[in-house]
N, C-alpha and C positions, 0 to 999 in steps of 0.2 A: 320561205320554206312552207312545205302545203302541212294543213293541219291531219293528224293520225286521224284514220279510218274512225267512224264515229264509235263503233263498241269499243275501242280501245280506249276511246277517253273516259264512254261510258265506266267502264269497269275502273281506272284510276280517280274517279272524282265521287264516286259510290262508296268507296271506302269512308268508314267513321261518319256516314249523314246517316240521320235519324230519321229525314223527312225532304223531301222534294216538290213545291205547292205550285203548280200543276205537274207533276211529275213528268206526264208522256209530252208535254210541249219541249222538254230538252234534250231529248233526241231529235225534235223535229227544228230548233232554234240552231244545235250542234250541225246536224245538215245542212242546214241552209250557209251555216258562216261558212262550210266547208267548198261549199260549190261556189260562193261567193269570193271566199281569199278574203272575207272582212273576220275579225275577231271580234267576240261576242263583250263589252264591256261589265266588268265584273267590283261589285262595289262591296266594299267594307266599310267601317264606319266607327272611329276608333274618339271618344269622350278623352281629353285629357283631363280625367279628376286626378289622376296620382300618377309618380313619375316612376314606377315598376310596372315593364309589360310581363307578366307573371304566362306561365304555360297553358294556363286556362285561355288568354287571349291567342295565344301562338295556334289554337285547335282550326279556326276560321283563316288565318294569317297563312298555315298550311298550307291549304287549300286554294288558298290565291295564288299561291307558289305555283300550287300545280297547275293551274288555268295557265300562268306566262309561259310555264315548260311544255304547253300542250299550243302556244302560240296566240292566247287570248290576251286582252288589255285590262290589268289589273288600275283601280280606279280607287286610291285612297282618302275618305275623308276624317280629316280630322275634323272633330265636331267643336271647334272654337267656342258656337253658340249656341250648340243643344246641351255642352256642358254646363251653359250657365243656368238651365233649368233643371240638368238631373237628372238619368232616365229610371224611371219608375218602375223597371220590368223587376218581377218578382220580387217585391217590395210591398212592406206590408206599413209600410210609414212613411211621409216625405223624406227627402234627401236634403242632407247639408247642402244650401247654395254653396255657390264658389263665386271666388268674385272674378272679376276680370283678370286681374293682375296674377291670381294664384295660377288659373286656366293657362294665362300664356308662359307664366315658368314653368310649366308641369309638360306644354307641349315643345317646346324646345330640346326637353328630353327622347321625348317619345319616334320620331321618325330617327332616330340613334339605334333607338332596340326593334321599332320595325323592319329596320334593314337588316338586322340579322336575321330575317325568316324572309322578306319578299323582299325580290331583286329592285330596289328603288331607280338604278340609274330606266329601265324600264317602265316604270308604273306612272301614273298620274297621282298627282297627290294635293289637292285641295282643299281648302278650308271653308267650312258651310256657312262660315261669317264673311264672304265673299258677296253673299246672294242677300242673306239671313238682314247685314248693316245696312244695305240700301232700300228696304222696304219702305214702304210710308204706311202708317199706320191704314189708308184705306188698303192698300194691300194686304195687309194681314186679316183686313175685316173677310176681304174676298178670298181669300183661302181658309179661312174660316169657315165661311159660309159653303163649304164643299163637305162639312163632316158635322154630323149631327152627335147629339149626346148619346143619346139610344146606341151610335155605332161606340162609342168609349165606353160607354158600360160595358159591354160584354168583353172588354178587356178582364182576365180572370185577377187582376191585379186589383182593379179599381173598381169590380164586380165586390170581390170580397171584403175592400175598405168602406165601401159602401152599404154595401151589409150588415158591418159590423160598426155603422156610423163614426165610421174613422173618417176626419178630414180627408177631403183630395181639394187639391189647392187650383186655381184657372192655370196657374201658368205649367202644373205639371202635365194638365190634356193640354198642354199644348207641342209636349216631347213628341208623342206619336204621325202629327201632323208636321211638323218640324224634320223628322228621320225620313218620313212618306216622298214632303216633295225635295228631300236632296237628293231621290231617285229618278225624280224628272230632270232637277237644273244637269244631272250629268248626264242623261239618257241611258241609264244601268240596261241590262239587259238580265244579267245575275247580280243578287244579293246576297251574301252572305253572313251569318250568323245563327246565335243559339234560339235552340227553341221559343224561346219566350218572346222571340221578336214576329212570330206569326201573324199578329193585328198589324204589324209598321207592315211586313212584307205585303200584306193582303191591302194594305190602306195607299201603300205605292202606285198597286197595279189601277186601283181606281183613277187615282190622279194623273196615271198616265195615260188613262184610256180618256180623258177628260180632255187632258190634252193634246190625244190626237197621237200617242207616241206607242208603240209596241210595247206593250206590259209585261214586268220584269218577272221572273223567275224566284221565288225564294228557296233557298239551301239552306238548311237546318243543322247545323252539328248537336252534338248532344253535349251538354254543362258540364265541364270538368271538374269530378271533385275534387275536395283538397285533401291534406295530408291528415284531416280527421276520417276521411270515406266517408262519409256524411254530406257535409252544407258545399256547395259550389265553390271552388277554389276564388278568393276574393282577399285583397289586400286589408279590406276592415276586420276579415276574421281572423288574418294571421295567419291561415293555414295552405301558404301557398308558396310555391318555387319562381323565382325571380328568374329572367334571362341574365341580367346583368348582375346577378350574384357570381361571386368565386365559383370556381369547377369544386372544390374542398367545400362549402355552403352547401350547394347544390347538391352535390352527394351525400351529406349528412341527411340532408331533408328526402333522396330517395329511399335512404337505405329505414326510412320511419312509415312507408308509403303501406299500408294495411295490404293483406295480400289479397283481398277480394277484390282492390279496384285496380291489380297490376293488367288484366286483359285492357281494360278501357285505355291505358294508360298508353299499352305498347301498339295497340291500334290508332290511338288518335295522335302520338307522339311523335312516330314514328314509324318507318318506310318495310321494318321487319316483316316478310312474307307472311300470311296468317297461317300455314302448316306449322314455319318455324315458330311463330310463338306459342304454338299448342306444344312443341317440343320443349321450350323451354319453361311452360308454367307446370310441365306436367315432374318438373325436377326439383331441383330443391328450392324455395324460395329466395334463398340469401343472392345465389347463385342468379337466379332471373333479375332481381333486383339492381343485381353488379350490372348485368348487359346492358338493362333500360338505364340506368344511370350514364352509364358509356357511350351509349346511342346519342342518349341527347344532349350531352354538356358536349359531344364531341361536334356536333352541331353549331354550339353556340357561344366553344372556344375553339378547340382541335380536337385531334384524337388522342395526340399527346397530353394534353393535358387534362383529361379524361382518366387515361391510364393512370396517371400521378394521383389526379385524386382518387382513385380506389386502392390504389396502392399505398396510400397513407391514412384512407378507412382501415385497408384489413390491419395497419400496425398499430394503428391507436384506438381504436375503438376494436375490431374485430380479435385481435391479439393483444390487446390493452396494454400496448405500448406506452410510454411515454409521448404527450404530446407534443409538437415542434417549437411551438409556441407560449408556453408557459411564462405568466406574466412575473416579472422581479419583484417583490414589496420588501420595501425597506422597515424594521422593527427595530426602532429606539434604543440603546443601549442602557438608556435613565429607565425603561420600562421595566427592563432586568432586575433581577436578585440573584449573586449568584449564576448569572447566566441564565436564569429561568423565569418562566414567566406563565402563571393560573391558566389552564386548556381555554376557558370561555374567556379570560384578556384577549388572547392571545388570537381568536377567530373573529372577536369585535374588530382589534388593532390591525387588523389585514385587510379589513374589508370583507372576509368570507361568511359574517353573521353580523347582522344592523344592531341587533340588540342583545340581554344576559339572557333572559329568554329563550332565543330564536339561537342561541350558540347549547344551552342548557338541551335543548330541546333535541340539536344536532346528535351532540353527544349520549343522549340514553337514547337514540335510534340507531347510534354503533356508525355512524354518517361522520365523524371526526377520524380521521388517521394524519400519519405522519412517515415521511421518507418515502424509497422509491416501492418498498415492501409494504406499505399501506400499514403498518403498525397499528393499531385502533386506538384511540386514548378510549378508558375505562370512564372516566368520572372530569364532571366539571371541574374540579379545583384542583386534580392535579397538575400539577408542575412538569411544565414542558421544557426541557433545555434547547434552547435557540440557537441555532449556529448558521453562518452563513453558505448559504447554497443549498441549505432544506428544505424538503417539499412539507405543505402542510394540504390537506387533501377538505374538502366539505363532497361530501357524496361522490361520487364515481367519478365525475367529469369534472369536477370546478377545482383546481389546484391553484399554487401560488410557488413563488421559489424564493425565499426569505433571505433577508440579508442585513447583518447586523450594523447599526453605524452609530 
């Protein structure tokens, strides 16, 4: 199949990049594959530290998709052994090593939720402990000896820990040169990833001109942030949307998504024309929210179930229905008096407060109710009568459905 006319891939691969480093060379790289019938090799580079590919990874993942759809060779690596060092971008302190054993449970998972964004039965997919475990230490001296410190420092990463006499460790300069040449052992032609990989993209092209190989291209997305709009979406901070989360997860954590980062969101997310989403954030936010929600679980389960899960947003949270799910707790008959039982007993005994305290506490914040009309208990010591099949509520969302035995 011949590859689209060059400004048409231009314009689909443009979308959601921040930066392109040489820029005018991929129009002249995209020509050449064109007239060639060769496809341009297109590298990703994917750490298994943790086993959630989160939508923050999906931004670059995207983008490979589009390269296979435009008829390019998406080249995936999994970093086996750059995981074991860590990588240091945008980092202001070393990283938790990993051990070996953690790194390969954690990638067993990972090419699972890859495939939900890039067509794998198409792609290459390798591991850089391929190259990385047959080294002999004079090898590593000699690839060493191709990157000076002077080039590390001006890492903004290791510029700044260094500044600020913060450790930087030998083996963490050694991620940069590690990432560089798994862009020779595969012959990338495109790199892909965020911003802060500019030193690895820039430190490639040396190494391939080193060795005599046409220098790669870097593509830049911009960092996705999380569900604070703030700090980069990241599974250490907790504020991030899982691919392999529930479509009902997933929508819960859209529908908390700040509305200042919904443009970034339906851009790098998703395929929505940019007219249409100037139409849609210029509406009501809940409303934009519901779409981008839709788009992308529909994505990464179906569309049906997509719809479901908004559909059991607007009844339980948006119309504060009853939720589907409401857990059983069983409450002790011996607890009883009378069928009754102290408000703070009674939210220790359930589990909905750890301590007298932390239930006392509940209760004069008006955060204690009872039944499906949210009754409020008034006071810690009153006497709650207990019966089976009653909801007993702590704040908005956290319920229980009681049951006497």
């Amino acid at each position: 199949m011949p590859f689209p006319p060059v400004a048409d891939q231009l314009a689909l691969i443009r979308r959601g990049v921040e930066k392109i480093v040489p820029e005018d060379e991929l129009a002249q790289r995209l020509e050449q594959s064109r007239k060639s019938g060769k496809p341009l090799r297109v590298k990703y580079g994917i750490d298994p530290t943790g086993i959630d590919v989160h939508l923050g990874h999906t931004v670059p993942l995207r983008k490979i998709r589009q390269f296979q759809e435009l008829g390019h060779q998406a080249v995936i690596i999994i970093g086996n052994y750059t995981a074991l060092v860590g990588d240091p971008s945008g980092r202001d302190q070393t990283r938790a090593r990993l051990t070996q054993e953690q790194v390969e449970h954690n990638a067993k998972d990972y090419l699972t939720q890859v495939g939900k964004v890039v067509d794998l039965s198409k792609a290459e997919v390798v591991r850089n402990g391929d190259w990385f475990s047959t080294m002999s230490f004079l090898d590593v001296l000699e690839l060493c000896g191709k990157v000076t410190v002077a080039q590390l420092l001006t890492r903004d990463d290791f510029a700044k820990r260094h500044a600020a006499e913060q450790a930087i460790f030998l083996h963490e300069c050694l991620y940069p040169v590690m990432q560089a040449w798994d862009s020779v052992k595969i012959r990338a032609d495109v790199e892909l990833g965020g911003t802060e990989q500019l030193y690895s993209f820039m430190l490639a092209r040396d190494l391939q001109r080193d060795q005599n190989q046409p220098q790669q291209i870097g593509m830049m997305t911009p960092i996705l942030v999380g569900l604070d709009g703030v700090r980069r979406m990241g599974k250490s901070l907790g504020n991030y949307i899982g691919i392999g989360e529930s479509p009902y997860d997933m929508m819960k954590k859209f529908m908390q998504v700040p509305d200042g980062v919904m443009r970034m969101y339906f851009e790098l997310l998703t395929n929505v024309p940019l007219d249409e989403i100037e139409k849609l954030l210029a509406g009501h936010p809940k409303e934009a929210k519901l779409t981008l929600a839709r788009h992308v679980i529909g994505d990464y389960h179906s569309a049906d179930a997509a719809v479901e899960a908004a559909d059991r947003w607007q009844r339980e949270i948006s119309q504060k229905e009853l939720p589907a799910d409401i857990p059983n707790v069983t409450v002790a008959a011996s607890e009883l008096t009378d069928g009754k039982i102290p408000a703070a007993k009674l939210l220790i005994a359930t589990g909905l407060c750890a301590t007298s305290s932390d239930a006392r506490r509940l209760i004069a914040q008006g955060g204690a109710s009872v039944g499906e009309d949210k009754t409020r208990i008034e006071n810690w010591d009153s006497p709650v009568e207990v019966t089976t099949g009653m909801l007993l509520w702590a704040g908005k969302k956290r319920v229980v459905r009681l049951e006497v035995k």
